[in-house]
C-alpha angles and dihedrals in degrees: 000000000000121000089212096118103229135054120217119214121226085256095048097058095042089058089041091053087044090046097051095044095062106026100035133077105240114285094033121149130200118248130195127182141132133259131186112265137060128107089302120038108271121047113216096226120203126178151132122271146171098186109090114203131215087250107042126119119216135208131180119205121176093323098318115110114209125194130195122177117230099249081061101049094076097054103054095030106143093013124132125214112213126168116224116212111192140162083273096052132277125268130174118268133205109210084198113190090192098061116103086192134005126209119243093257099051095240099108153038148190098228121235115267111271104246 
């Protein structure tokens, strides 16, 4: 069982390879994470890096290296990224189990109350 915080769908790391490959300088990674802001409080982030941080948390997946920071971490623990093709396009989707909302548009959430 891996500690990296998110889980990534088939779907989800096939886009992410695609994505890279056209869009990132070589040896870019993809990094999620989360920053204040949005509609909603807390604003789901995803690009492509090369800077690694102290604090990060690495996963590798058929070829494709995620990176998520720390700070981040406990806020998408447990959360899957998919990505949803459909008739209108495809876009990359967070199914977030600490998100007491989400907005419309799927960017952002109110996170869940600290116990």
């Amino acid at each position: 069982m891996s500690d990296f915080p998110v889980q990534l769908t088939p779907e989800a790391i096939a886009q992410a390879k695609l994505y890279l490959a056209r869009k990132a300088e070589p040896g870019a990674f993809l990094r999620i994470g989360v920053k204040g802001g949005g509609c909603t409080g807390m604003e789901y982030v995803m690009r492509p890096d090369t800077k690694r941080l102290p604090i990060d948390l690495e996963l590798e997946l058929d070829g494709l290296t995620v990176v998520c920071d720390g700070k981040s971490a406990e806020f998408l623990r447990g959360s899957t990224l998919a990505y949803t093709g459909n008739l209108m396009g495809g876009a990359f989707e967070f199914q977030n189990p600490n998100a007491a909302r989400t907005c419309g548009c799927g960017t952002s959430f109110t996170p869940l109350p600290k116990r």
